[in-house]
MARVOZA-823610 format. One line per 4 residues: number of its first residue (from 1); their letters; for each residue x, y, z of C-alpha. Coordinates in nm, 3 decimals. Layout:
// residues N
NUM = A = X Y Z | ...
//
This chain:
// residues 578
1 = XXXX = 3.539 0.511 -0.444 | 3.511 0.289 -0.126 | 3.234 0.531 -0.004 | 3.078 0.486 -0.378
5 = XXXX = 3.087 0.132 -0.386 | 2.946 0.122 -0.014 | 2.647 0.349 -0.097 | 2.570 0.194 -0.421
9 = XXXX = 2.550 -0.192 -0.224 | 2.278 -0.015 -0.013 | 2.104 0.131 -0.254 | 2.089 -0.192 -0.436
13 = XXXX = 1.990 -0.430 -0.085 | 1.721 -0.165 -0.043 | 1.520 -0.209 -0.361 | 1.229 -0.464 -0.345
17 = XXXX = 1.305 -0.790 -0.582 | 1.062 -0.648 -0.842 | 1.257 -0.382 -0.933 | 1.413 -0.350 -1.301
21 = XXXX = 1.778 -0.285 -1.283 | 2.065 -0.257 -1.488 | 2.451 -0.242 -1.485 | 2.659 0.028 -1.723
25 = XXXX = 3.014 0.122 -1.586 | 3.261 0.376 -1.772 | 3.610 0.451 -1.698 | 3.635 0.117 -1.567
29 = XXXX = 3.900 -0.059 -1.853 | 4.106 0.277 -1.973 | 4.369 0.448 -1.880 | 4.359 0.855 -1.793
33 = XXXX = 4.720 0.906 -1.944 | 4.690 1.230 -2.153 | 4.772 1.001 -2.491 | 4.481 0.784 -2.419
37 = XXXX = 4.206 1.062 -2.420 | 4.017 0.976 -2.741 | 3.971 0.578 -2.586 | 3.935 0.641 -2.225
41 = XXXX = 3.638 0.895 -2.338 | 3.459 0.638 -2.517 | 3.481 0.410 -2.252 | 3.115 0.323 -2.149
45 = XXXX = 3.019 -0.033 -2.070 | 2.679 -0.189 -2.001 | 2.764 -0.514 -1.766 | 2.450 -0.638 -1.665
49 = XXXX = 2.122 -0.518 -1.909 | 1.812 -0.399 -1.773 | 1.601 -0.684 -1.606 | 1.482 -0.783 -1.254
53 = XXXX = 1.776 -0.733 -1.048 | 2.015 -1.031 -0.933 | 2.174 -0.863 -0.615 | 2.429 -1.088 -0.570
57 = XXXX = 2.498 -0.991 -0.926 | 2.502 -0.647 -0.896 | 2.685 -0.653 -0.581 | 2.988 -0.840 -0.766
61 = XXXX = 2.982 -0.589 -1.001 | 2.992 -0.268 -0.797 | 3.256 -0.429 -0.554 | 3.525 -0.539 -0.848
65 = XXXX = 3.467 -0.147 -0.974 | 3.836 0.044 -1.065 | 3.883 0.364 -1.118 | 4.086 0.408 -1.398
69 = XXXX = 4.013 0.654 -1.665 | 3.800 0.933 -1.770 | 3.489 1.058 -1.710 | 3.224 1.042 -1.987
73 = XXXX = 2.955 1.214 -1.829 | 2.746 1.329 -2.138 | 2.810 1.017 -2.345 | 2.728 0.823 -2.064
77 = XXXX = 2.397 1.053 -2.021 | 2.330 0.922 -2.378 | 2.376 0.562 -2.330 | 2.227 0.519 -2.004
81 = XXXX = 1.919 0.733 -2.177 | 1.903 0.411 -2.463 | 1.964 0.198 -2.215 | 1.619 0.335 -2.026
85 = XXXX = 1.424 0.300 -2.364 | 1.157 0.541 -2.464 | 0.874 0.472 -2.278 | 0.726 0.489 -1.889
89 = XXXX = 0.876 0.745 -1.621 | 1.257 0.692 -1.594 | 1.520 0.912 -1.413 | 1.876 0.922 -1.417
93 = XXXX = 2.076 0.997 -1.114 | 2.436 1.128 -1.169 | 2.686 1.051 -0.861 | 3.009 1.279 -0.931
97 = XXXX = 3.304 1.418 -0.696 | 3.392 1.664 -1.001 | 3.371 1.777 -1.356 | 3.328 1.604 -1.677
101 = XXXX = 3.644 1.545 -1.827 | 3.535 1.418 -2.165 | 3.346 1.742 -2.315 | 3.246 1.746 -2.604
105 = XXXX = 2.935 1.707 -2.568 | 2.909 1.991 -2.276 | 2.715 1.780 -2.016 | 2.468 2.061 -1.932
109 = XXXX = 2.310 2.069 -2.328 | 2.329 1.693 -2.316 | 2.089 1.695 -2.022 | 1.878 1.919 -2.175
113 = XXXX = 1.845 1.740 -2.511 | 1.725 1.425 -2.308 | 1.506 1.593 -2.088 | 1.340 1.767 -2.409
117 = XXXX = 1.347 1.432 -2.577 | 1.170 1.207 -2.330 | 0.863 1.386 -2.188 | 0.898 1.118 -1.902
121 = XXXX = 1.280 1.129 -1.812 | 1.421 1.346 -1.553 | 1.786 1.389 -1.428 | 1.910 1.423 -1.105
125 = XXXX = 2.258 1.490 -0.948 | 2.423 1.393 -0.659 | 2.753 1.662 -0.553 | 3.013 1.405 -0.345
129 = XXXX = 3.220 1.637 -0.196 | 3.280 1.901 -0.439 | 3.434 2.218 -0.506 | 3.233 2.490 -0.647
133 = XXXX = 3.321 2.447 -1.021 | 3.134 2.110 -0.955 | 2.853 2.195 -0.805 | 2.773 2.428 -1.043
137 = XXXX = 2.800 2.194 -1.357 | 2.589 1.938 -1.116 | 2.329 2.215 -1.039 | 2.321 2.275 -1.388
141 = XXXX = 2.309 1.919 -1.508 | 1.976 1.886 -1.294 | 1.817 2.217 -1.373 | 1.837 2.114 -1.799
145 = XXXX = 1.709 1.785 -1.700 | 1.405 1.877 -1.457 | 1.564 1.671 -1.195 | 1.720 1.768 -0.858
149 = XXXX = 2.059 1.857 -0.709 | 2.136 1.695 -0.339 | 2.501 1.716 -0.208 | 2.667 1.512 0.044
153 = XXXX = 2.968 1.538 0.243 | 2.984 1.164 0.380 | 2.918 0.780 0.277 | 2.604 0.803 0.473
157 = XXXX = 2.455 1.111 0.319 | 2.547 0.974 0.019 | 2.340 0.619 0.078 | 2.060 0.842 0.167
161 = XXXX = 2.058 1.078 -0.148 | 2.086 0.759 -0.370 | 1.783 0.637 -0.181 | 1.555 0.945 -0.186
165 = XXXX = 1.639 0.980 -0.575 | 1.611 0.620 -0.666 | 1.236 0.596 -0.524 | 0.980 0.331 -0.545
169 = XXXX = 0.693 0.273 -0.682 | 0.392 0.295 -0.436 | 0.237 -0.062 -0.325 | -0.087 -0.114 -0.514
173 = XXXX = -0.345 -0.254 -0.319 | -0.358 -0.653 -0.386 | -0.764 -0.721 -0.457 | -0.916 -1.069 -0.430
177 = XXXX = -1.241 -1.279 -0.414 | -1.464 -1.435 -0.617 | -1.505 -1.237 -0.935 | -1.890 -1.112 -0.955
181 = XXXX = -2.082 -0.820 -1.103 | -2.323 -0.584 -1.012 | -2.686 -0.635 -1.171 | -2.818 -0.332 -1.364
185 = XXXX = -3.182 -0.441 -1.210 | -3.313 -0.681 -0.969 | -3.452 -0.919 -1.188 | -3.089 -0.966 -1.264
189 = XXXX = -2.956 -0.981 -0.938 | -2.710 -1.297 -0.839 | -2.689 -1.412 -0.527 | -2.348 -1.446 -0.324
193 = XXXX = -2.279 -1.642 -0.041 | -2.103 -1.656 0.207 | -1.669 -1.574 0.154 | -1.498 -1.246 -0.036
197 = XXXX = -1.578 -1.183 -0.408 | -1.485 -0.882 -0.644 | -1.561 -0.625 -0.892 | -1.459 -0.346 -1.110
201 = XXXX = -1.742 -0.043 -1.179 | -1.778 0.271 -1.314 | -1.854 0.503 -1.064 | -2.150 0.701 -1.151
205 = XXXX = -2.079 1.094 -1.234 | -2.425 1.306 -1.341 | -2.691 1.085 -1.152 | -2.667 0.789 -0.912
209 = XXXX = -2.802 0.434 -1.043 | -2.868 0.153 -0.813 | -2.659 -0.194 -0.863 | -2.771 -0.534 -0.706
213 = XXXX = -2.676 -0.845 -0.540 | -2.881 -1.129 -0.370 | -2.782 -1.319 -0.039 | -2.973 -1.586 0.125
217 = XXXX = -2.931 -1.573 0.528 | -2.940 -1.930 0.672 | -3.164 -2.010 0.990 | -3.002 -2.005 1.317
221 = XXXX = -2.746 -1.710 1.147 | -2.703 -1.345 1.074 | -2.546 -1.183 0.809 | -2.274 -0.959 0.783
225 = XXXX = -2.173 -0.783 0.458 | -1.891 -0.573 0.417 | -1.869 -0.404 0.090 | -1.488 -0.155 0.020
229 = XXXX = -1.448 0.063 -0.231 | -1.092 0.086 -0.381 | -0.935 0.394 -0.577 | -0.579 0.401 -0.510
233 = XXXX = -0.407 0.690 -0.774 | -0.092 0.635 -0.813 | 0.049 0.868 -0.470 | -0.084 1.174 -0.654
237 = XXXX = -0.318 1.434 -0.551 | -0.650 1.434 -0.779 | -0.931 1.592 -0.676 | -1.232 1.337 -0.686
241 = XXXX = -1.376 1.185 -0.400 | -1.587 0.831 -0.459 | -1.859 0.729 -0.274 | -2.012 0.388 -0.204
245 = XXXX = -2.368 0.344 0.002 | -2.599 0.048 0.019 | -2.957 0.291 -0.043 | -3.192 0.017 0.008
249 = XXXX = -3.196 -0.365 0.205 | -3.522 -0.559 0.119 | -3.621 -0.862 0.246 | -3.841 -1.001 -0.038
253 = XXXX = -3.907 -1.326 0.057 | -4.104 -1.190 0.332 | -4.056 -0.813 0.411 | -4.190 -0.870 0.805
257 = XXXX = -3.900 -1.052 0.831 | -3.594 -0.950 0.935 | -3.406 -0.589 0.990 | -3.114 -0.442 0.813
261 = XXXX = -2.915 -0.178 0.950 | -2.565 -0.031 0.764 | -2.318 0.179 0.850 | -2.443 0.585 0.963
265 = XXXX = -2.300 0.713 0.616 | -2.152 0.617 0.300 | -1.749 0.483 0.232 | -1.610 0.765 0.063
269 = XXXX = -1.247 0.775 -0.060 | -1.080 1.082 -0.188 | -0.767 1.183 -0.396 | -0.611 1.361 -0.145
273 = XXXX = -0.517 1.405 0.187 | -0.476 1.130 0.439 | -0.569 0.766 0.164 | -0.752 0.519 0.397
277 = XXXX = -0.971 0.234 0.333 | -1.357 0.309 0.392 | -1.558 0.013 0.374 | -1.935 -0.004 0.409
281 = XXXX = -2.094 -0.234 0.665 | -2.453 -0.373 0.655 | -2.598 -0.624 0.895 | -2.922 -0.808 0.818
285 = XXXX = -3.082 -1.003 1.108 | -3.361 -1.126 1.293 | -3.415 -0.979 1.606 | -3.648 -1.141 1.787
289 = XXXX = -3.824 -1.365 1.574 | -3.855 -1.670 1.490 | -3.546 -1.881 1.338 | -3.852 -2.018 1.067
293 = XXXX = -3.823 -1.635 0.937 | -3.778 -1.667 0.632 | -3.493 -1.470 0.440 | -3.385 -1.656 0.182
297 = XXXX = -3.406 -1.359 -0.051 | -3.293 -1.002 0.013 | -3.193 -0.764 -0.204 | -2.892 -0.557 -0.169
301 = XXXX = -2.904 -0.169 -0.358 | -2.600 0.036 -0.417 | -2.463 0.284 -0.553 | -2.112 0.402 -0.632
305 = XXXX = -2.089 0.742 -0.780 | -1.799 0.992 -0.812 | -1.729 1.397 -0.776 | -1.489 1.566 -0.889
309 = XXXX = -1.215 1.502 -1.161 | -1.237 1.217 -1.406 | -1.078 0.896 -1.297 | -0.823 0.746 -1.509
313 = XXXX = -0.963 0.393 -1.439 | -1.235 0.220 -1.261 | -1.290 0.158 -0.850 | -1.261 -0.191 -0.791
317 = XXXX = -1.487 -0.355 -0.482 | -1.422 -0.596 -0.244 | -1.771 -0.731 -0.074 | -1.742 -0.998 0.183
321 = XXXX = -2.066 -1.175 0.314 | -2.017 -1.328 0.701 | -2.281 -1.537 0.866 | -2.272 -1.510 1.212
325 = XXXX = -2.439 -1.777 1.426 | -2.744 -1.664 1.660 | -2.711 -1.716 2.044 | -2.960 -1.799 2.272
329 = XXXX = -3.067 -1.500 2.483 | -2.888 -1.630 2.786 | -2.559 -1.687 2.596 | -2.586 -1.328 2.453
333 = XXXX = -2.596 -1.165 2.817 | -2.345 -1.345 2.983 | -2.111 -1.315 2.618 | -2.186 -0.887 2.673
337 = XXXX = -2.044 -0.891 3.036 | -1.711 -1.078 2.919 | -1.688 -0.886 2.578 | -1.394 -0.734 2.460
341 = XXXX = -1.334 -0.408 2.644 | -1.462 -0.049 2.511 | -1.443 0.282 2.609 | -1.205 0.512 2.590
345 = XXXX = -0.813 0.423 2.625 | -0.638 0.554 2.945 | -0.337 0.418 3.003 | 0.021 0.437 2.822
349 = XXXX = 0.112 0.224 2.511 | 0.489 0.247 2.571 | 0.760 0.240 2.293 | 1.038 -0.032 2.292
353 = XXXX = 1.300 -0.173 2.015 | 1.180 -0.207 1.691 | 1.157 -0.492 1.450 | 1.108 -0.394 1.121
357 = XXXX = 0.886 -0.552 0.894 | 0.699 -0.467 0.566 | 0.335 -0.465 0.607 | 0.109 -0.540 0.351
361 = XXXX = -0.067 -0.360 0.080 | -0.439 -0.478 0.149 | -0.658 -0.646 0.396 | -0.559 -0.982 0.207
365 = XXXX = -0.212 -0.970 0.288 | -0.158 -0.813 0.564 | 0.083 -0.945 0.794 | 0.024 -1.126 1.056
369 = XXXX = 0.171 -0.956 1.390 | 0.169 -0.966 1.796 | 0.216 -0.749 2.094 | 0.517 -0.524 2.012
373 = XXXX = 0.681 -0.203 1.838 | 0.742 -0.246 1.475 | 0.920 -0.022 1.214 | 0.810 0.005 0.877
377 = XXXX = 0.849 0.249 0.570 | 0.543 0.408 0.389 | 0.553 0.646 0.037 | 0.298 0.907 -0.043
381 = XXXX = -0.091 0.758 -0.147 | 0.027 0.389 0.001 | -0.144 0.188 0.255 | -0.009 -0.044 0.506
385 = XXXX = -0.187 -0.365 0.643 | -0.121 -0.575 0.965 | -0.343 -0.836 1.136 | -0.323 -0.925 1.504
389 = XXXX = -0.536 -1.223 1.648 | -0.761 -1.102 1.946 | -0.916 -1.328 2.215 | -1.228 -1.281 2.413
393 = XXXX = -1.163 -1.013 2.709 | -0.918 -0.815 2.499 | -0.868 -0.554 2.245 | -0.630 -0.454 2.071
397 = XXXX = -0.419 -0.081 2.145 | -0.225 0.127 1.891 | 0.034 0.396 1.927 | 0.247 0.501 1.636
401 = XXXX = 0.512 0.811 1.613 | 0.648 0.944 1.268 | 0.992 1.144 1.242 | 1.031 1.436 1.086
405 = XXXX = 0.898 1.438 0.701 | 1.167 1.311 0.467 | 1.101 1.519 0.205 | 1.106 1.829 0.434
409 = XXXX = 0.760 1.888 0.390 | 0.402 1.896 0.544 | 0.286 1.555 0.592 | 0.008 1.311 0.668
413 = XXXX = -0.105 0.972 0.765 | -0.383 0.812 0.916 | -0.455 0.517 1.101 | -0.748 0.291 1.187
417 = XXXX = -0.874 -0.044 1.333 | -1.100 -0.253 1.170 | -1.274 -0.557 1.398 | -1.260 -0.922 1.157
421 = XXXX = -1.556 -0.843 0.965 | -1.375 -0.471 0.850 | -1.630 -0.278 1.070 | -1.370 0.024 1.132
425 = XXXX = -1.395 0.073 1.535 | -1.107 0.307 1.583 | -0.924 0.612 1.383 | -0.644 0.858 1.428
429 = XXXX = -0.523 1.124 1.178 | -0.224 1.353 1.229 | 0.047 1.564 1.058 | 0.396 1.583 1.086
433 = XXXX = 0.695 1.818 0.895 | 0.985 1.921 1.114 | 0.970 1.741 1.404 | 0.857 1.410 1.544
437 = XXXX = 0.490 1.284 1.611 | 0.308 1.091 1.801 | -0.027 0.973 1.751 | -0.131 0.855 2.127
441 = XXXX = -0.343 0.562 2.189 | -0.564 0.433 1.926 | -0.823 0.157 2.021 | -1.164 0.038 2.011
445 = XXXX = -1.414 0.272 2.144 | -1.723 0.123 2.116 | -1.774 -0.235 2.015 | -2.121 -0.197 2.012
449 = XXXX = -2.206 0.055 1.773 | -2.393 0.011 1.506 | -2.711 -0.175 1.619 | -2.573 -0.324 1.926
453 = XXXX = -2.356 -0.596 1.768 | -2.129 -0.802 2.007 | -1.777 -0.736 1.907 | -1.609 -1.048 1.764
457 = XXXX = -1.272 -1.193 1.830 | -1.063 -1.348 1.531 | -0.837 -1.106 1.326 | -0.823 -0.714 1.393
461 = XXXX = -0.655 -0.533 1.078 | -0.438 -0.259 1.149 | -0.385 0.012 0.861 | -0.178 0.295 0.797
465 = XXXX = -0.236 0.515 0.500 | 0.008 0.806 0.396 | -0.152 1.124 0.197 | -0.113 1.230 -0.155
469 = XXXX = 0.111 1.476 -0.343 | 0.090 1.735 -0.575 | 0.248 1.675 -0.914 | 0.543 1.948 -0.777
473 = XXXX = 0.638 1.713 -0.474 | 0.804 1.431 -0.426 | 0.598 1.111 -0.444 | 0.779 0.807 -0.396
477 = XXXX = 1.021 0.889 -0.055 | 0.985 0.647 0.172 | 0.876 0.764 0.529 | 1.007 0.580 0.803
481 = XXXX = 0.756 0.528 1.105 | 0.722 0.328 1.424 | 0.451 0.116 1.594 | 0.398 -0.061 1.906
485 = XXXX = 0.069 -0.288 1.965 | -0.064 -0.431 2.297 | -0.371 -0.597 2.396 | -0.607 -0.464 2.693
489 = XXXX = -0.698 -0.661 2.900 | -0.723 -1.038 2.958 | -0.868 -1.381 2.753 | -1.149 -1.480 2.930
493 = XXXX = -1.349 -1.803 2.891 | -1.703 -1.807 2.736 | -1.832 -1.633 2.441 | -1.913 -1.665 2.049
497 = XXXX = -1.658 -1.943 1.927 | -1.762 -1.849 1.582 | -1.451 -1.694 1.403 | -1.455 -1.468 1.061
501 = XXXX = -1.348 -1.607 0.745 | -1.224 -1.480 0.424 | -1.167 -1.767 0.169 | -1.320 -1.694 -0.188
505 = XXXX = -1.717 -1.733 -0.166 | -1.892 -1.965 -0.393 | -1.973 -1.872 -0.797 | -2.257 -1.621 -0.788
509 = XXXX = -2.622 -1.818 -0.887 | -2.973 -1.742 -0.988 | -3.064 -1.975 -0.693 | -3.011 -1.916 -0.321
513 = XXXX = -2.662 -2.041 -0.251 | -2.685 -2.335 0.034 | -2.539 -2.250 0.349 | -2.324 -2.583 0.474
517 = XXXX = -2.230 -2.466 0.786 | -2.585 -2.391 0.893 | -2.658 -2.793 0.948 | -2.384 -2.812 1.156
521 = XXXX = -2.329 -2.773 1.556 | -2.160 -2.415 1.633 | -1.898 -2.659 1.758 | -1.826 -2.784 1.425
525 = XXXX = -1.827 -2.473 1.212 | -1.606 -2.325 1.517 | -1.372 -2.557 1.402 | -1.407 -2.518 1.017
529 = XXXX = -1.328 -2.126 1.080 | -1.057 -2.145 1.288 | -0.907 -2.400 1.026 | -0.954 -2.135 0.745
533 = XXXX = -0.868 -1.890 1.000 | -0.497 -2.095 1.065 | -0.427 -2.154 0.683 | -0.460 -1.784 0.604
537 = XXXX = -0.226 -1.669 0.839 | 0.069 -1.857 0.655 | 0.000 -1.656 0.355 | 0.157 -1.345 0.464
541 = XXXX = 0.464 -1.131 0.300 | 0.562 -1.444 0.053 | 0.300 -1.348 -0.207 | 0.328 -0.947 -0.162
545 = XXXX = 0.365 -0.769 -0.484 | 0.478 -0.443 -0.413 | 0.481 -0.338 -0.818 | 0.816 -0.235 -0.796
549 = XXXX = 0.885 -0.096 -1.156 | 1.199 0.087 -1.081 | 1.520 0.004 -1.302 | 1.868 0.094 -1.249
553 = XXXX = 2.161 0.081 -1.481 | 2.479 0.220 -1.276 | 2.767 0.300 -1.412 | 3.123 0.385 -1.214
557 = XXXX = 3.479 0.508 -1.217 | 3.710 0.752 -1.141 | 3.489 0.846 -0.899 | 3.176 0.898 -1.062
561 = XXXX = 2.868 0.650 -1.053 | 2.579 0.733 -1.261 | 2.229 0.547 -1.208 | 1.936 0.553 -1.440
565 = XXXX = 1.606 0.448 -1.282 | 1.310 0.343 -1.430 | 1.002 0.430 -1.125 | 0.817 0.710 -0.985
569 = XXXX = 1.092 0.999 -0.951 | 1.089 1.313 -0.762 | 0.818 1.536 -0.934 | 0.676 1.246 -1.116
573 = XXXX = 0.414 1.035 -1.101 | 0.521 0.642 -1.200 | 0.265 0.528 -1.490 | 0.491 0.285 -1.603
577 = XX = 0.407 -0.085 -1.414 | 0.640 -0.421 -1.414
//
């Protein structure tokens, strides 16, 4: 029971504080004297209901837990079933060190019922060191219930069954910016200026349509627009791929004016695999001409169009608009020679102690991090978001290792860098299953690509994204990894002060949306930016919402603890969202 009662604390202390959870003990007020059989079988008693769990709570509970009496276990099937209610994907994990002692019902046909009852419930069992007539009934218990059987022989096999089984929902990418839509035609085109805005489309399926937006680029300024696609399914394997592309950049206040360049090929993002983010990047500037060029009017085409499988629900987009200011020519050659470094890598990005954090789920929250190795957790189809700040003269280095896969099976992840304006500028894929890898360093290659852009300091997003499943494998098992970060090389003085911003951009207009910081000194918008810059890096872990969704009412005695869980469960995909 001690070994119980210690697993079932960690279990609880490793839930997120979204998760539902409830509180059902049996066994816990009877006696098991042979006269007292008919009572102690019908002893079953819910102690905390269903809700966001209280830890402190729960923790009271498990630790003033005696064994005293029998052991339900397919009555208490039943109630912790009710308990669950009919809807979403819910599990039930039975903890036992032996055999029911209550039957009738046989605990095997009770299972079964259940399973056949709720087309999302499934049960799993958990042997704690057991003699063959247990096992059995366990293995039994999970086959009716389309669950699975795990055994352990120790409190710490134990705490890591109850964790494997009791999985989490996968961290939904957190979308923001100014709402906005996508014009069906130019006429109707909006413009947007400068800041992060939002949508939600329809990817097209049997023939690509063009959607618009307007943006006015200020004199003395370039713009930057970074437009990323978002389909996140929910950790499982579909197969559809999405595809985002700006097909066309016009200039139509005066179409000598100005040149547009995007990224070499469109952001596609697929159901499978290794999930990472693809954003689109399109510059629009001058060149050499004139700052009285005007372009106070172009027109941004693109598409979004799907292949494959029908999506469930739309593809949101996040499109952030970044005016740069111009140097002189002078300022741009002598900025070049102290850029941040490029090229290849070389050297070693050794490994020290971790520090484990929780990254975020999107480019808006990631958290903000230094020079160091981290340790973090990832599920299959999540992504994982960090932000270091990066100077002039440096870059930032990656190297990241992964144990062997937790669910004992052929896994993936990749990695990538994006600079502060999401322009990805370095990428790493690899696969792991029975033994530990290592990914090697990961940094910026080529700061330059593109068009011959300067690289820019500010915020450089690391992200981590861990493939899908099929709807046989386990979804929700968290993965443990490690990180370690360093910067290359050394802050130098001189060089763009301007810094990349990504507060909410103004309400889209029919009119050319007025630029502020264009009438102001580079001095002064260096310092509006690196205000905006210092008051989103407070908002970091605080305002994650990891959609938890998993619920657990426990029950305990004699021995025996017996979880329900409301999440995504092994061989089942979580539709069901707090």
């Amino acid at each position: 029971m001690d070994s119980a009662r210690k697993a079932a604390n960690e279990l609880v202390e490793s839930l997120p504080e979204t998760a539902n959870m409830g509180l059902t003990v049996y066994g816990a007020n009877e006696s098991d004297a042979p006269d007292n059989r008919e009572r102690g079988c019908k002893d079953i008693e819910t102690l905390v209901p269903v809700g966001k769990v209280d830890k402190a709570k729960f923790s009271s509970a498990i630790n003033g837990l005696k064994p005293k009496g029998y052991t339900p276990m397919g009555n208490s099937l039943r109630k912790a079933a009710e308990e669950l209610g009919n809807e979403g994907q819910r599990s039930i994990i039975l903890v036992s060190d032996g055999i029911d002692s209550c039957a009738p019902p046989p605990v095997c046909e009770v299972a079964k019922e259940l399973a056949e009852d709720g087309v999302d419930l499934a049960i799993h069992t958990v042997g704690f060191q057991v003699d063959d007539a247990a096992r059995k009934e366990l293995q039994c218990i999970a086959e009716a219930g389309n669950g699975q059987f795990l055994e352990a022989k120790d409190a710490a096999s134990l705490s890591q069954s109850l964790k494997f089984l009791a999985q989490r929902d996968i961290g939904k990418y957190k979308v923001e910016g100014t709402p906005f839509e996508f014009a069906d035609s130019p006429e109707d085109a909006k413009w947007l200026g400068q800041g992060q805005y939002q949508t939600k489309v329809t990817p097209d399926s049997n023939s690509k349509t063009d959607r618009y937006f307007r943006v006015s680029v200020p004199e003395g300024h370039k713009a930057l627009i970074t437009m990323t696609p978002i389909w996140q399914p929910d950790g499982q394997f579909q197969d559809a791929e999405v595809t985002l592309e700006s097909t066309a950049q016009t200039n139509e206040s005066d179409p000598n004016c100005g040149k547009a360049r995007t990224k070499l090929s469109g952001a596609n993002i697929a159901g499978s695999a290794q999930f990472a983010m693809e954003p689109y990047w399109v510059s629009l500037s001058r060149e050499d001409q004139a700052d009285d060029c005007d372009m106070g009017d172009w027109l941004i085409a693109t598409q979004v169009y799907k292949t494959g499988a029908e999506l469930v629900d739309g593809v949101n987009v996040e499109v952030n608009v970044f005016y740069e200011p111009i140097p002189e020519k002078e300022q741009a050659k002598e900025w070049s020679d102290k850029a941040i470094s490029s090229g290849k890598y070389d050297g070693e990005v050794p490994f020290g102690t971790g520090q484990e954090i929780a990254g975020g789920t999107s480019f808006n929250d990631a958290v903000e991090i230094s020079e160091g190795t981290y340790s973090d957790k990832i599920v299959p189809g999540e992504y994982r978001f960090y932000k270091i700040p990066v100077t002039w003269g440096q870059r930032p280095v990656l190297n990241m290792k992964v144990k062997e896969s937790v669910t004992n099976d052929a896994d993936s992840v990749k990695i990538k860098i994006f600079d502060p304006t999401r322009l990805e500028v370095g990428t790493r894929d690899f696969s792991f299953y029975d033994k530990e890898e290592e990914s090697g360093p990961v940094s910026p290659a080529q700061h330059t690509m593109y068009g011959g852009d300067n690289p820019h300091q500010g915020y450089y997003f690391l992200h981590v994204g861990m493939g899908a499943k099929s709807e046989d494998e386990a979804t929700g098992v968290e993965q443990p990894y490690e990180f370690v970060v360093m910067l290359d090389g050394e802050p130098v003085d001189g060089g763009p002060d301007w810094t990349a911003t990504y507060e909410n951009g103004p309400e889209p207009s029919d009119e050319p949306i007025k630029f502020e910081g264009a009438s102001t000194s580079g001095e002064q918008r260096t310092v509006e930016a690196t205000t905006e810059a210092a008051e989103q890096s407070e908002q970091v872990a605080s305002d994650q919402d990891k959609s938890g969704g998993l619920s657990l009412p426990l029950l305990g005695g004699l021995g025996v603890l017996l979880l329900a869980v409301i999440g995504a469960v092994v061989l089942l995909l979580n539709r069901n969202r707090a």
